[in-house]
PAZAPA-4460 file (N, C-alpha, C; in steps of 0.05 Angstrom, whole numbers, plus 32768, in hexadecimal, padded with zeros to 4 digits):
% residues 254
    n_x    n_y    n_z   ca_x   ca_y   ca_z    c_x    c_y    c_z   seq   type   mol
   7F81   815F   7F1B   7F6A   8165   7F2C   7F55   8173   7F1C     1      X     A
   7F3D   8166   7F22   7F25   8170   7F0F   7F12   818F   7F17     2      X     A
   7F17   8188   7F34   7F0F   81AA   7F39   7F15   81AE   7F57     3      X     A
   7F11   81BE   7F67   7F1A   81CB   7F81   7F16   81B0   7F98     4      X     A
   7F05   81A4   7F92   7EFA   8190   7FA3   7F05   816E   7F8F     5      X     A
   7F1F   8165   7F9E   7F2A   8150   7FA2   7F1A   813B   7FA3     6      X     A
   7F16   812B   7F96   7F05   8111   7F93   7F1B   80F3   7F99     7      X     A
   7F1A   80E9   7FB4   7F36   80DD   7FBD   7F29   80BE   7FCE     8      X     A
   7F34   80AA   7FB7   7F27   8089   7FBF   7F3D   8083   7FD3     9      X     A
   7F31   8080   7FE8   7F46   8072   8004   7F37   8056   8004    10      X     A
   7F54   8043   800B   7F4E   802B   8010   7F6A   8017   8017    11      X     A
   7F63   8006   8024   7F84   7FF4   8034   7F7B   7FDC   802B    12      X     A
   7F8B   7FC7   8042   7F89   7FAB   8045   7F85   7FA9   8057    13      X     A
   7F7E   7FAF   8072   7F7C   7FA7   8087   7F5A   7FB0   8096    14      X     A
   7F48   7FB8   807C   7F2B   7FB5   8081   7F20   7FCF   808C    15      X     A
   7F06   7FCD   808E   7EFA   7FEE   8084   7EFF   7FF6   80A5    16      X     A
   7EF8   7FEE   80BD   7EFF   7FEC   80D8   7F16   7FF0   80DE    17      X     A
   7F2A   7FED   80C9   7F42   7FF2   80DF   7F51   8018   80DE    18      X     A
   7F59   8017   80F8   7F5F   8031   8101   7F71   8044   80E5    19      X     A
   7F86   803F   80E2   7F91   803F   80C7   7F7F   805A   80B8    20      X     A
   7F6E   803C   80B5   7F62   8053   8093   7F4E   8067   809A    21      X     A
   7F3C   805D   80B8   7F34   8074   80BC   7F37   808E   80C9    22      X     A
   7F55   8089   80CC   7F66   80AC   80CF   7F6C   80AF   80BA    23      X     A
   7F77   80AA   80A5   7F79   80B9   8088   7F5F   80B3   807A    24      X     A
   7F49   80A8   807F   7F37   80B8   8072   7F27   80D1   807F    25      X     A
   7F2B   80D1   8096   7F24   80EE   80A7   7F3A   8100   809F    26      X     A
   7F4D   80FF   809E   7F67   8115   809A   7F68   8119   8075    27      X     A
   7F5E   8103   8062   7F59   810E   8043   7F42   8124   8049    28      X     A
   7F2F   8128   805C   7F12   813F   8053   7F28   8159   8054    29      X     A
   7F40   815D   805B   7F4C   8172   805B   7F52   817C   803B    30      X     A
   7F57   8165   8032   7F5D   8164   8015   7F48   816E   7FFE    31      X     A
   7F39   815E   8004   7F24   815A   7FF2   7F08   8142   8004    32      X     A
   7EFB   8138   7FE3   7EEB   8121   7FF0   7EEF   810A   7FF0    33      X     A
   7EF3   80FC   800A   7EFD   80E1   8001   7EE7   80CB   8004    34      X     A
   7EE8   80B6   7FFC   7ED5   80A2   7FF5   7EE4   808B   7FFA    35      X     A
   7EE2   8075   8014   7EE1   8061   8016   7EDB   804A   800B    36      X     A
   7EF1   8032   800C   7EDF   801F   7FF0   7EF3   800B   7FFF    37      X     A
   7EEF   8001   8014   7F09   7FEE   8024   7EFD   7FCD   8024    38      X     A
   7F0E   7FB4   8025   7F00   7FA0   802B   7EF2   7F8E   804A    39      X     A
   7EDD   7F86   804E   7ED2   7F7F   805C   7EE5   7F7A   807A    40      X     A
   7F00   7F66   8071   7F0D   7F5D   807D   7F2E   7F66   807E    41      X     A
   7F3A   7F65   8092   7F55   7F60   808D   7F5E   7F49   8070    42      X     A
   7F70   7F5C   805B   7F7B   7F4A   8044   7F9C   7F4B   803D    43      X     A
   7FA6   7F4E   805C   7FBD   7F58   8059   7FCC   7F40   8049    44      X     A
   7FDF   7F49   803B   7FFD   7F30   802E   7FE5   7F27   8016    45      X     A
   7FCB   7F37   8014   7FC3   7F26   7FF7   7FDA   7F32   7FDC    46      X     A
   7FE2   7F40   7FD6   7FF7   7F49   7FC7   7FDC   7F61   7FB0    47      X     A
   7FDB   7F57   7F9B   7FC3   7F5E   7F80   7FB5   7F4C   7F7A    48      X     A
   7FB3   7F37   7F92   7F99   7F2E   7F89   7F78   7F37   7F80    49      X     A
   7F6A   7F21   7F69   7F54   7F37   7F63   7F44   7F21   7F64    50      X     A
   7F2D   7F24   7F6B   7F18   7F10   7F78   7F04   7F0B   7F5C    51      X     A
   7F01   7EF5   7F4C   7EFE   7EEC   7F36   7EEF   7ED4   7F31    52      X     A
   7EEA   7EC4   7F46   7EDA   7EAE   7F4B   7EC2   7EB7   7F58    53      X     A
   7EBB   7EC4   7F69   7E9D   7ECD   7F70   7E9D   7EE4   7F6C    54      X     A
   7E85   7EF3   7F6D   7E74   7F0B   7F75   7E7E   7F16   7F84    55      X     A
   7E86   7F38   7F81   7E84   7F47   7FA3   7E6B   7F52   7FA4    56      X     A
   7E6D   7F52   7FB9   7E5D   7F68   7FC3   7E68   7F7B   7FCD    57      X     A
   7E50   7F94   7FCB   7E59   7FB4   7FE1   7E46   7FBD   7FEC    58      X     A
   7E4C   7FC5   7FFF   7E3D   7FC8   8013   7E45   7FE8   801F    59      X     A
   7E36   7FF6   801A   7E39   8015   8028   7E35   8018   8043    60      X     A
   7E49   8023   805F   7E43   8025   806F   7E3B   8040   807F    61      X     A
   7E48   8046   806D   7E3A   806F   807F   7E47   8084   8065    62      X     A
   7E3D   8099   8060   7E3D   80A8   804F   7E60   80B1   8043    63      X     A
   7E66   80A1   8024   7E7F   80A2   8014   7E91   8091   8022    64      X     A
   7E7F   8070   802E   7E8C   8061   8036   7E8B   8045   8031    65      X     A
   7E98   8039   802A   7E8C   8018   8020   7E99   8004   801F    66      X     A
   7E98   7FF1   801E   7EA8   7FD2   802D   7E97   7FC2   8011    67      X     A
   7EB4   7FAF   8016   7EB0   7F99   7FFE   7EB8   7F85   8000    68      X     A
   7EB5   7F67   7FFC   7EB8   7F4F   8007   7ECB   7F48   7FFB    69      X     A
   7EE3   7F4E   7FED   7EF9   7F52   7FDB   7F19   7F5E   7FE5    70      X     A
   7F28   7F64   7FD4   7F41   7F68   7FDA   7F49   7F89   7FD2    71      X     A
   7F58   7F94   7FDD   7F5D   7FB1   7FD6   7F62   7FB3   7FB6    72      X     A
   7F70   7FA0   7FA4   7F6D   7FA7   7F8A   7F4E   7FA8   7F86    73      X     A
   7F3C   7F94   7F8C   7F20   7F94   7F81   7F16   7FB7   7F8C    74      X     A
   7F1D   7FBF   7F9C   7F0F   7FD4   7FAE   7F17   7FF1   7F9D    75      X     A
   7F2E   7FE8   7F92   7F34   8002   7F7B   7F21   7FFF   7F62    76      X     A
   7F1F   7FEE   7F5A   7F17   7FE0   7F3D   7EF2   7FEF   7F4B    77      X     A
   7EF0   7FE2   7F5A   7ECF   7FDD   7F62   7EC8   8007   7F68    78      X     A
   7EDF   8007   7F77   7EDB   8026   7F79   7ECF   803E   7F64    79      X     A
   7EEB   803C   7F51   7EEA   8044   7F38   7ED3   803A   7F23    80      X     A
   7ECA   8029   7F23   7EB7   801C   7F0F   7E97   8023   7F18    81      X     A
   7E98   801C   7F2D   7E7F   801A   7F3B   7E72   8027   7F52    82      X     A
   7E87   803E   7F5C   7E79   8046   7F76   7E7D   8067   7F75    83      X     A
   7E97   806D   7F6C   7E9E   8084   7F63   7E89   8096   7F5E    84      X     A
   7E85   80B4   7F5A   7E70   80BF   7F40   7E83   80C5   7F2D    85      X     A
   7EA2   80C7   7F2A   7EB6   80CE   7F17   7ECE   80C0   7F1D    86      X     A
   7ED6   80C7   7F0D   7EF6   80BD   7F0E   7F0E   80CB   7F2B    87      X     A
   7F1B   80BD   7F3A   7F28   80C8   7F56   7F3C   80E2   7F48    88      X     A
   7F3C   80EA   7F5A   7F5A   80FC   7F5A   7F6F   80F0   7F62    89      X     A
   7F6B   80E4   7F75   7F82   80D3   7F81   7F76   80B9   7F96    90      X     A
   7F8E   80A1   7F98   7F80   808A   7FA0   7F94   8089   7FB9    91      X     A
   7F91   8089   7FD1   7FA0   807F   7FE2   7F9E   8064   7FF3    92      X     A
   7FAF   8059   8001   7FAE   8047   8008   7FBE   803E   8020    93      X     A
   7FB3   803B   803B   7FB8   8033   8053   7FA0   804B   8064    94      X     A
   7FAD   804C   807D   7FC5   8048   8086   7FC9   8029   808F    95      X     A
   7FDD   8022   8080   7FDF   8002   808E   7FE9   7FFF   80A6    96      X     A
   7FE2   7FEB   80BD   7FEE   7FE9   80CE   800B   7FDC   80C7    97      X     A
   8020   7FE5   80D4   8038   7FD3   80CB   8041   7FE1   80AE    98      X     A
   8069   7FE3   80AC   806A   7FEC   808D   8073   7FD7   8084    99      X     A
   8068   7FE0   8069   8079   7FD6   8047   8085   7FE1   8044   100      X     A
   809A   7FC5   8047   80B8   7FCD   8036   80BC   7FB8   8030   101      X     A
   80DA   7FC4   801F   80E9   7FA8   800E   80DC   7F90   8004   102      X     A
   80DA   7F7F   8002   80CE   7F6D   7FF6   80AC   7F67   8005   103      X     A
   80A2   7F77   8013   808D   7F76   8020   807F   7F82   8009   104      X     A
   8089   7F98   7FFB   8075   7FA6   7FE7   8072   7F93   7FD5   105      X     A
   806D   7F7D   7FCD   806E   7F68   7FB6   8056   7F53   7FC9   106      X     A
   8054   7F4F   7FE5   803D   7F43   7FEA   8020   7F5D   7FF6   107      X     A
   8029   7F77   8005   8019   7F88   8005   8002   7F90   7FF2   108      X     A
   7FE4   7F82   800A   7FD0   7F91   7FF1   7FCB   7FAD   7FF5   109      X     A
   7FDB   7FB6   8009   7FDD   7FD3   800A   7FE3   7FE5   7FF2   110      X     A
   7FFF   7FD6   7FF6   800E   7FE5   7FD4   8002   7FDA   7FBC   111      X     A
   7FF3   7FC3   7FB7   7FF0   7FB6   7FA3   7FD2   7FCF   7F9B   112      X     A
   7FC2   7FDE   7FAC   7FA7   7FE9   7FB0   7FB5   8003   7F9E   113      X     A
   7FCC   8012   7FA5   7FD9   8029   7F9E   7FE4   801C   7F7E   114      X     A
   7FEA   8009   7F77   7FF0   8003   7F60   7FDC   7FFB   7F48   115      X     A
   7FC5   7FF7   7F55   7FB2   7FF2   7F43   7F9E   800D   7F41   116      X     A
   7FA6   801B   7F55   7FA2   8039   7F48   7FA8   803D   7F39   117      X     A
   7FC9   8041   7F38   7FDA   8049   7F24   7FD8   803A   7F09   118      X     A
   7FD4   8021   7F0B   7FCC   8016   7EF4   7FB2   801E   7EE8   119      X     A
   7F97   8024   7EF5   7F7F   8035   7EE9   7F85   8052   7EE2   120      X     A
   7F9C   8059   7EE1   7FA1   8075   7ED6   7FA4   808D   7EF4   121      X     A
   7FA0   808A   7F0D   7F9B   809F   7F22   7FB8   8094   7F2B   122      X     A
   7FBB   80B6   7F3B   7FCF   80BA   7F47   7FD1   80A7   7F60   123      X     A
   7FE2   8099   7F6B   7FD6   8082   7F7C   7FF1   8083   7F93   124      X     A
   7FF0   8086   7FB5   800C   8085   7FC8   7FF7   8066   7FD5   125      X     A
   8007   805B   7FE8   8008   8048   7FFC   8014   8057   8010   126      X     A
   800C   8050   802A   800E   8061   8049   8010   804B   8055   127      X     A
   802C   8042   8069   802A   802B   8075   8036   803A   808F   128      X     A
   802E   802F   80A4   803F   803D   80C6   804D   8028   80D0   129      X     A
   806B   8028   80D1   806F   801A   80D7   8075   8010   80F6   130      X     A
   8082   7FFB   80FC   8086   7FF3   8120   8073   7FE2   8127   131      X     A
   8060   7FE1   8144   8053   7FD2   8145   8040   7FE8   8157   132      X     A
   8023   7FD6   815E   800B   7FE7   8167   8015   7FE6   8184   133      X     A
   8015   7FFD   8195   7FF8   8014   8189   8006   802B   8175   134      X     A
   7FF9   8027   8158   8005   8039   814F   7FF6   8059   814C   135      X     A
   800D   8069   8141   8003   8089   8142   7FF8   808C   8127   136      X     A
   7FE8   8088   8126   7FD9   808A   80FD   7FD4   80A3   8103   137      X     A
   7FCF   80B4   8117   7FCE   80D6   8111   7FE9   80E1   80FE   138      X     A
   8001   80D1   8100   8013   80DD   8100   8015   80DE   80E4   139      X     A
   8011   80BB   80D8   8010   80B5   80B6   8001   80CC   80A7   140      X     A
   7FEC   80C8   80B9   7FD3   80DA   80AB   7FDC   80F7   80A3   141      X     A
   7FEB   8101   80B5   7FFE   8119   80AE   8010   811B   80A0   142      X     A
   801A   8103   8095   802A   8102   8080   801E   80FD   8063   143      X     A
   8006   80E4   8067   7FFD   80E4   8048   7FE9   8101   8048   144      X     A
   7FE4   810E   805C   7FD5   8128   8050   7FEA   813C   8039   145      X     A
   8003   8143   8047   800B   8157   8037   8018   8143   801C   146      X     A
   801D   812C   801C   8023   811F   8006   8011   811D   7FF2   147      X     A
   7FF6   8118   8000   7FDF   811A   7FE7   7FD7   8139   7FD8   148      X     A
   7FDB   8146   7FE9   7FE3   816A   7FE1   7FF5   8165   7FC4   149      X     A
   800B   815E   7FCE   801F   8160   7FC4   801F   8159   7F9F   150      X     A
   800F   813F   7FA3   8006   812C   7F8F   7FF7   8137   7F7B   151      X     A
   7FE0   8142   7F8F   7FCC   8153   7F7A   7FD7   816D   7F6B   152      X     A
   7FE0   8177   7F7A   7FEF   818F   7F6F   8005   818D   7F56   153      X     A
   8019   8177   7F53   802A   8178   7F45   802B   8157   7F39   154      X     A
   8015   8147   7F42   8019   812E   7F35   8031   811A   7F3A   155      X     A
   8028   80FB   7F21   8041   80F0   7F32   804D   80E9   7F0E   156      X     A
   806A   80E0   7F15   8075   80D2   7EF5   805D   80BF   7EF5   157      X     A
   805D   80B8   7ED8   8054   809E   7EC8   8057   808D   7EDA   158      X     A
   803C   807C   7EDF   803F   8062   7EE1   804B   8059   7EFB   159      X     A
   8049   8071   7F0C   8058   8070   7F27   8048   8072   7F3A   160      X     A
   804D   8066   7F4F   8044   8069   7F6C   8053   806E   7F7E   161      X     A
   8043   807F   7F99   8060   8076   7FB0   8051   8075   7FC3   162      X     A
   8065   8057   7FCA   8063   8051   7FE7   8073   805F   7FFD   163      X     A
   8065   8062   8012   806D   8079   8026   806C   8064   803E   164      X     A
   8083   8063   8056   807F   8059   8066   8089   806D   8081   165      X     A
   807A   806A   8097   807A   8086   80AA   8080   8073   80C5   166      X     A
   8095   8080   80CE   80A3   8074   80EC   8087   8075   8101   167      X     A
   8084   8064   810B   8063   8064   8124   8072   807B   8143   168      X     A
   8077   8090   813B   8076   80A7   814C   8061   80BC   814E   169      X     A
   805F   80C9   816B   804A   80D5   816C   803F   80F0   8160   170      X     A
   804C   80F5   8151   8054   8117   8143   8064   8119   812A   171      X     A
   8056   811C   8114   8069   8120   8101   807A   8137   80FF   172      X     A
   8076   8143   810B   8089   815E   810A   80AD   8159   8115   173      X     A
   80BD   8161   80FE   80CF   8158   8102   80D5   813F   80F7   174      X     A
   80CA   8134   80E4   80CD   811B   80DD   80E0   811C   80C0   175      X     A
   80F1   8117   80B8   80FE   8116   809F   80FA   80FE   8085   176      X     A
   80F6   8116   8077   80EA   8105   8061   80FF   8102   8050   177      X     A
   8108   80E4   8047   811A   80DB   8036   8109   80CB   8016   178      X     A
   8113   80D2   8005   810B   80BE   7FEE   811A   80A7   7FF3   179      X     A
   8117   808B   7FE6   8124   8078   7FEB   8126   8064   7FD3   180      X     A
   8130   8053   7FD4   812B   8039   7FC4   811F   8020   7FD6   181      X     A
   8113   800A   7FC2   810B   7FF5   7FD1   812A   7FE0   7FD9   182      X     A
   8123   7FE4   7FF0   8137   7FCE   7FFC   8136   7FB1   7FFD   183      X     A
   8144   7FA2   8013   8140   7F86   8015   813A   7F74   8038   184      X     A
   811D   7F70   8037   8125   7F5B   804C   811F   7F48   804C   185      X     A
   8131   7F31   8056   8132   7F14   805C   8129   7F09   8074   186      X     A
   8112   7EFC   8077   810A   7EE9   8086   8114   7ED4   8089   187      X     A
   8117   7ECF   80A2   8127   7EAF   80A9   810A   7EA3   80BE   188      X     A
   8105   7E83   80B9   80F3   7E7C   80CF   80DA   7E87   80C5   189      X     A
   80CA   7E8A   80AC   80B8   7E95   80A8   8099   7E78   80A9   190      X     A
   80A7   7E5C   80AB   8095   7E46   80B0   8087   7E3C   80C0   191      X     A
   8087   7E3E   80D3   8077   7E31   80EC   8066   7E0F   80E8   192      X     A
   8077   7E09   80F2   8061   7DEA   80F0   8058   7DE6   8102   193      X     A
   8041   7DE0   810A   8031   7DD4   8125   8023   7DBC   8123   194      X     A
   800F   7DB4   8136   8002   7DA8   8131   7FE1   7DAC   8137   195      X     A
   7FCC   7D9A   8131   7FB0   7D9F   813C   7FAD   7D8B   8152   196      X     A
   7F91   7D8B   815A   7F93   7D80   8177   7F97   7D66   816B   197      X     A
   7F91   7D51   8154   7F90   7D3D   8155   7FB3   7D37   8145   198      X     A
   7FC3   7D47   8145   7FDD   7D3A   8140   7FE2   7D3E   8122   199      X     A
   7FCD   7D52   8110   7FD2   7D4B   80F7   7FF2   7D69   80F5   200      X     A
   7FFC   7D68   80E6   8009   7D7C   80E1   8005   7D8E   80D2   201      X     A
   800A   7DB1   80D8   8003   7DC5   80C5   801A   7DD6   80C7   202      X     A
   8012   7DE7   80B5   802C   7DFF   80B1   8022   7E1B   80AB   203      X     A
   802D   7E29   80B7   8025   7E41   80B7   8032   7E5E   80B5   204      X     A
   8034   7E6C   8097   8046   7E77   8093   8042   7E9A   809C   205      X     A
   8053   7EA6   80A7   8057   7EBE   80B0   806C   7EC2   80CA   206      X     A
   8070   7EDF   80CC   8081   7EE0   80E7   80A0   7EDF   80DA   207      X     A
   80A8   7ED0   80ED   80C9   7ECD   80E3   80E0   7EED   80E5   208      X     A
   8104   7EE3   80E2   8107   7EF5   80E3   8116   7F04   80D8   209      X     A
   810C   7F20   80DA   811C   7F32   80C5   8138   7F33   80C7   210      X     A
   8148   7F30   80AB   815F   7F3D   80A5   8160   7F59   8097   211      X     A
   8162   7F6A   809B   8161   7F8A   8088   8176   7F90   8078   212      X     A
   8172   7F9A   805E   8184   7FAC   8050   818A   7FC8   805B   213      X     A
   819A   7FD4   806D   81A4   7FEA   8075   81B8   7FF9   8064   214      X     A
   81B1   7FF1   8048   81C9   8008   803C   81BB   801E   8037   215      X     A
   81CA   8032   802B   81C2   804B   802E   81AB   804A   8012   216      X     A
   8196   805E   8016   8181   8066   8003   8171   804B   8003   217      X     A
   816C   803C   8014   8159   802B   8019   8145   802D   802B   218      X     A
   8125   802A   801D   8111   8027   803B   8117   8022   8055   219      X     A
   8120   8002   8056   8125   7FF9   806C   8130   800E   807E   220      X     A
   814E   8018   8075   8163   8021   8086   8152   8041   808A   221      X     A
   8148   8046   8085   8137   8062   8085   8128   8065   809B   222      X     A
   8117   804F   8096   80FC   8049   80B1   810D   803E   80C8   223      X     A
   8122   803A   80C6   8136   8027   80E9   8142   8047   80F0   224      X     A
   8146   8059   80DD   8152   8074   80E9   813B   8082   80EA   225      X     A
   8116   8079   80F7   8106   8089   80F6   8104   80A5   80E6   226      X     A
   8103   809E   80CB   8100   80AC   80B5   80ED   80A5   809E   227      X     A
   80DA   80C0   809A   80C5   80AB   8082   80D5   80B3   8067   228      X     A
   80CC   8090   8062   80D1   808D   8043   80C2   8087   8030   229      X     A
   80CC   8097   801A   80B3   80A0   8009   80C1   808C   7FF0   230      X     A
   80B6   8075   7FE6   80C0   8063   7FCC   80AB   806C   7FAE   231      X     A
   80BB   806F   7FA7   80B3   806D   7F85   80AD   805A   7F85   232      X     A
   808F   8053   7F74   809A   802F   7F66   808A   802E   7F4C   233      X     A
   8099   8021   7F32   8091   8026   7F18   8084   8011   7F16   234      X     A
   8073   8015   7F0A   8063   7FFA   7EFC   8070   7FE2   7EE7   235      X     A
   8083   7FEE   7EE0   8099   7FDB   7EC2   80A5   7FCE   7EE3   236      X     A
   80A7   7FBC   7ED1   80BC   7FA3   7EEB   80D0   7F99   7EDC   237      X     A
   80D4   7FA6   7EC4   80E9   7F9F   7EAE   8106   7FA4   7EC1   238      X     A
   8116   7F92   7EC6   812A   7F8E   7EC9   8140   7FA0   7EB1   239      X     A
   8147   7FB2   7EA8   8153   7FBF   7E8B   8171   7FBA   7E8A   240      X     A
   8179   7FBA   7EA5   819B   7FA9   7E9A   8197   7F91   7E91   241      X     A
   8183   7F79   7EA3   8184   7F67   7E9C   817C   7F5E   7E83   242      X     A
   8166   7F72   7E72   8167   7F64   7E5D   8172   7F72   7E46   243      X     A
   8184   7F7C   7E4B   819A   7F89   7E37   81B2   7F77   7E37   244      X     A
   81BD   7F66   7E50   81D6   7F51   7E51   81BD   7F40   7E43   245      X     A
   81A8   7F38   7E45   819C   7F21   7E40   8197   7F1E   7E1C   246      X     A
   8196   7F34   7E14   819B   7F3F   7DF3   81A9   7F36   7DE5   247      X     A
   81BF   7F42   7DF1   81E3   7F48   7DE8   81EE   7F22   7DF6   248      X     A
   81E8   7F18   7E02   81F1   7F04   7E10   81EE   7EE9   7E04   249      X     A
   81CF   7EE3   7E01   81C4   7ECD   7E09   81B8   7EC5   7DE9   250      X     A
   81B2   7EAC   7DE3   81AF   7EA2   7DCB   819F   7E8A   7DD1   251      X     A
   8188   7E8F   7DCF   8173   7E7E   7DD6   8168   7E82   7DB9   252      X     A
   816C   7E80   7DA8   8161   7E74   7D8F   8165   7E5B   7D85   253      X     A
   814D   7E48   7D7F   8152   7E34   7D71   814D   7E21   7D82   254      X     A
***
């Protein structure tokens, strides 16, 4: 932290309008100053995509606030580069409607926004609520506040982020906070085929239904016992058993 006053880039996937981000960017002025930099539209399930074929644009809408015709990675990048007066203290990201977990953090441009923080060098969480609307983002908001405290004050490991996912109840008080690992869920039925009025056929992917990993020290099973869970996630995706049998093992020369 550069001085008393917190310099803090908020921004999601689910667009500068939605409820979400504008309770944790009203609940960051407790923190410090935060500065909006969200995209135009809902970009949920883009993963890290980065918009590379056209032009963005930005567009300021009311004072340390701004929208961009792009994806939450562009909105960090565009933040940092171009809209900032300095470098953040910290980058947050949500509140998303709906959580990430388990293999959801691999299509989330939520988490993908908190990782390309972390990849520009800033301390970087993801804030997802989970269940369904109407959700309580007062409640998130009370959780990524003292977590971003937390952050600034004592920092994070190398190269790390965490994703935080908060049960959709009306009061955080009383809420138990578990660290976790990333878990697993399995979709079944995730295709939909229909048709248009003239008979042609299409497909349409989303929905479907969950199978959960409920073992112990997993997201999943955390957030089903209304408990927030707080995930580490490293930037190395190095597999290290695997490529130590793959060493010692395997003979791909020649």
């Amino acid at each position: 932290m550069k001085n008393n006053h917190p310099l803090i880039l908020v921004t999601n996937d689910d667009g500068v309008y939605a409820p979400g981000i504008q309770s944790v960017f009203e609940a960051m002025k407790e923190v410090g100053r935060p500065v909006m930099v969200a995209p135009q539209r809902d970009n949920s399930a883009v993963s890290h995509s980065l918009t590379m074929t056209r032009p963005l644009k930005v567009k300021q809408l009311d004072e340390d606030v701004y929208t961009l015709d792009g994806t939450p990675a562009d909105c960090v990048i565009l933040g940092l580069e171009k809209i900032l007066d300095r470098k953040p203290d910290l980058v947050i990201s949500g509140i998303n409607h709906g959580g990430n977990l388990c293999e959801d953090i691999s299509y989330s441009g939520t988490v993908s926004a908190a990782i390309e923080g972390t990849m520009l060098g800033i301390p970087s969480l993801a804030v997802s609520m989970t269940g369904e609307a109407p959700f309580h983002f007062e409640t998130a908001a009370v959780v990524a506040t003292k977590i971003a405290r937390k952050i600034l004050s004592n920092g994070l490991p190398k190269d790390t982020l965490l994703n935080i996912n908060v049960p959709n109840v009306s009061s955080a008080h009383g809420l138990r906070v578990v660290f976790t690992r990333q878990g697993k869920r399995v979709y079944a039925d995730v295709v939909k085929e229909t048709s248009d009025p003239w008979g042609r056929v299409h497909f349409w992917i989303g929905g479907g239904i969950p199978s959960w990993d409920i073992n112990d020290g997993t997201d999943a099973k955390e957030v089903l016992a209304n408990n927030i869970s707080i995930t580490p996630i490293h930037l190395d995706l190095t597999n290290y058993e695997a490529l130590e049998f793959l060493r010692h093992n395997w003979d791909v020369s020649g």
